[in-house]
N, C-alpha and C positions, 0 to 999 in steps of 0.2 A: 491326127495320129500322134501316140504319146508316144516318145521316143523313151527306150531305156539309158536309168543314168549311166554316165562314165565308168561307174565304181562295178554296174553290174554286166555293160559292155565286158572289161577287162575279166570279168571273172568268167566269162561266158564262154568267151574266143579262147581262154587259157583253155576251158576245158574243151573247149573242140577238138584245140590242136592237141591237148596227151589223148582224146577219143582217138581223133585219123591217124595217133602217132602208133595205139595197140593195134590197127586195124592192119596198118602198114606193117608190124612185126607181124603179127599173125598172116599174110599171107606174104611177105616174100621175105621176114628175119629181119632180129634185131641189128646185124650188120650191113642191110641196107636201106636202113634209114636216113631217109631225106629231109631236111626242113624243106626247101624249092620245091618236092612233092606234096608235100602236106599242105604247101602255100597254094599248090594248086589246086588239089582236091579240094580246098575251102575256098577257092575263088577269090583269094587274097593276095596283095601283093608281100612277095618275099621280106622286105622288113618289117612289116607288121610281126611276123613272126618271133623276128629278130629282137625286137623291144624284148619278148616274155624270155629267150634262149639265145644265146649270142651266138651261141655254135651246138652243134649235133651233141656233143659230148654235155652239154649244160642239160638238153633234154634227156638226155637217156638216167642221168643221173636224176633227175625231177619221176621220170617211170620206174626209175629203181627201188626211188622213196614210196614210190604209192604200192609198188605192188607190196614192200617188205610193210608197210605200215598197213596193209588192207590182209594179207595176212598172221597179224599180230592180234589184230580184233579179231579175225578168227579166232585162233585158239583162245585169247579171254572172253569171248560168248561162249566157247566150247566149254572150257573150265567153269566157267560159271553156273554152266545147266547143270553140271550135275554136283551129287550129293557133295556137300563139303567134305566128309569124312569117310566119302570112299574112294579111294585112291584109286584101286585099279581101274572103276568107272571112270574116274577122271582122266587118268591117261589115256584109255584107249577112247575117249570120247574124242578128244585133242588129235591123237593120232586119227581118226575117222574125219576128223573136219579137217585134218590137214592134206587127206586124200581127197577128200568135194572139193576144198578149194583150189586144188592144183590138176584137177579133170574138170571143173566148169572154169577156169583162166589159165589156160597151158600156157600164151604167149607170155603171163606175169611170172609163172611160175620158170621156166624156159629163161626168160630174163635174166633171175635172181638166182639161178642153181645153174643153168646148163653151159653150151660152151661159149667164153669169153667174147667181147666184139672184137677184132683187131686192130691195136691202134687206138682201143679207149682203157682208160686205167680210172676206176673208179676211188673218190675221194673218201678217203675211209673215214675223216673227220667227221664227214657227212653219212656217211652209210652203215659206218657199222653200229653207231646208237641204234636204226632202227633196225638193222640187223639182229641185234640182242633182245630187242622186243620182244618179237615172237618167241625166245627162247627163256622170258621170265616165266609164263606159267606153267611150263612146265617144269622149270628148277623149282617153284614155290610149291609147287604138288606134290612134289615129288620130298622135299625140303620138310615139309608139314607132316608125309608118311614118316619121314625119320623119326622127325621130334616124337613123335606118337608111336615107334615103337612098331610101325609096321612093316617096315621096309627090310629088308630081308639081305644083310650083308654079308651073310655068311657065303653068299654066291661067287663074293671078289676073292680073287687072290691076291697074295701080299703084292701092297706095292714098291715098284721099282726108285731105288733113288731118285733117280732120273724123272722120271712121271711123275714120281710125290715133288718135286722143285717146280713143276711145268703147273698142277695143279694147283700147287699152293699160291703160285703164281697167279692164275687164273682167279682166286678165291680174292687174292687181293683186290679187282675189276668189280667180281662177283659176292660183296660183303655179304650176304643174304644166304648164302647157299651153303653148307660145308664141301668140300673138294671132292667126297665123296659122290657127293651125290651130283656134281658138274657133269663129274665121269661117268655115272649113270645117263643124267640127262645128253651125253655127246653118244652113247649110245645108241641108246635108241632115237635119239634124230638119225641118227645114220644107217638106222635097219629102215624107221619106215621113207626115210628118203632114195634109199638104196633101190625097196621095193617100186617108189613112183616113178624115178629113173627106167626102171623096165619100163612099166605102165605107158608113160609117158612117151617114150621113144622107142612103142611097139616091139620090145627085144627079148618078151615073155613067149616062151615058144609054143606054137601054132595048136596043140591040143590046150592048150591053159586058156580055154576061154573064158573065161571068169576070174582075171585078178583080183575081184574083191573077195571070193573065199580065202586066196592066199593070203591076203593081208587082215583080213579077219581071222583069220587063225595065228599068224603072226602078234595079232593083238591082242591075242588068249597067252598066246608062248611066252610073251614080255609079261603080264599076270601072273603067271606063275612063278616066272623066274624071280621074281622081284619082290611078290609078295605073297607066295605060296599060292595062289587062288587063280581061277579065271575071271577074264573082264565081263 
């Protein structure tokens, strides 16, 4: 019998333990997350665990990373399929793959957006680079309609001192981007995130049997507004 090396052991068992650690979110929640259960359900003893995760809070933060980094490839495959130079397709494509990916992984998505674990404080040194990820293509989409003259500013009203110091702010993090267009992109993260929020935690009322109309239409309304057109 040829036994697997050490190298590919360790990568093996890593990934077992983050598989039984979504499996564990997904049916009883991220706050009761156990290593000693997970140790069990792989028929391992509890420090074996412990080498890859010292403590619960080390794991959650390692699933925090995958999920925000498996949704960042999302949206740049989404970005990528479509036309370079049509913007509206491209936003609403990004926003549509950001709804398939958070209904085919509610527990990742649930993770990264919904409500806190108690008692864990996530290391933003660590989280928030990949948290920004997923929010580069659509600033560079969106970044690209400006330069080009398509993006449609006449929709904003002036801004507030106060907001122009917090943006410009933000611009500084964000070199790529103008300020403008962050505040677009914080936007609408926040309409179609708003919208999977219902979705997700069933709170669209009971005749709405179809939230993907709603949010396909919502991804016509952000087209227009933005760049005079539907997606």
């Amino acid at each position: 019998m040829v036994r697997p090396k050490r190298s590919e052991q360790t990568i093996n068992l890593n990934s077992e333990i983050k598989a039984k650690a979504w499996e564990q979110i997904a049916e009883f929640g991220a706050a009761a997350l156990s290593l000693r259960r997970i140790a069990r359900a792989l028929g391992i003893a509890a420090p074996s665990i412990y080498h890859y995760y010292p403590n619960r809070d080390a794991l959650v933060t390692a699933l925090i990373l995958e999920a925000f980094n498996s949704l960042a490839e999302t949206l740049r495959q989404a970005a990528a399929a479509a036309a370079a130079e049509d913007y509206p397709a491209k936003l609403a494509t990004m926003g549509r793959a950001y709804r398939q990916w958070a209904m085919d992984q509610p527990q990742r998505y649930q993770l990264i957006f919904g409500t806190p674990i108690p008692g864990y404080a996530a290391p933003e040194e660590i989280t928030l680079p990949a948290a920004a990820a997923g929010f580069v293509p659509l600033t560079e989409t969106l970044q690209a309609a400006l330069t080009a003259g398509r993006l449609r500013m006449d929709i904003l009203p002036p801004l507030t001192p106060n907001l122009a110091s917090m943006l410009n702010e933000w611009q500084r993090v964000e070199e790529h981007a103008d300020s403008e267009v962050l505040y677009l992109a914080l936007i609408f993260w926040s309409r179609i995130h708003g919208l999977m929020m219902f979705e997700i935690n069933g709170q669209f009322p009971s005749f709405i049997a179809d939230p993907g109309e709603v949010f396909d239409r919502e991804m016509n309304t952000i087209g227009i507004q933005y760049f005079g057109m539907e997606t």
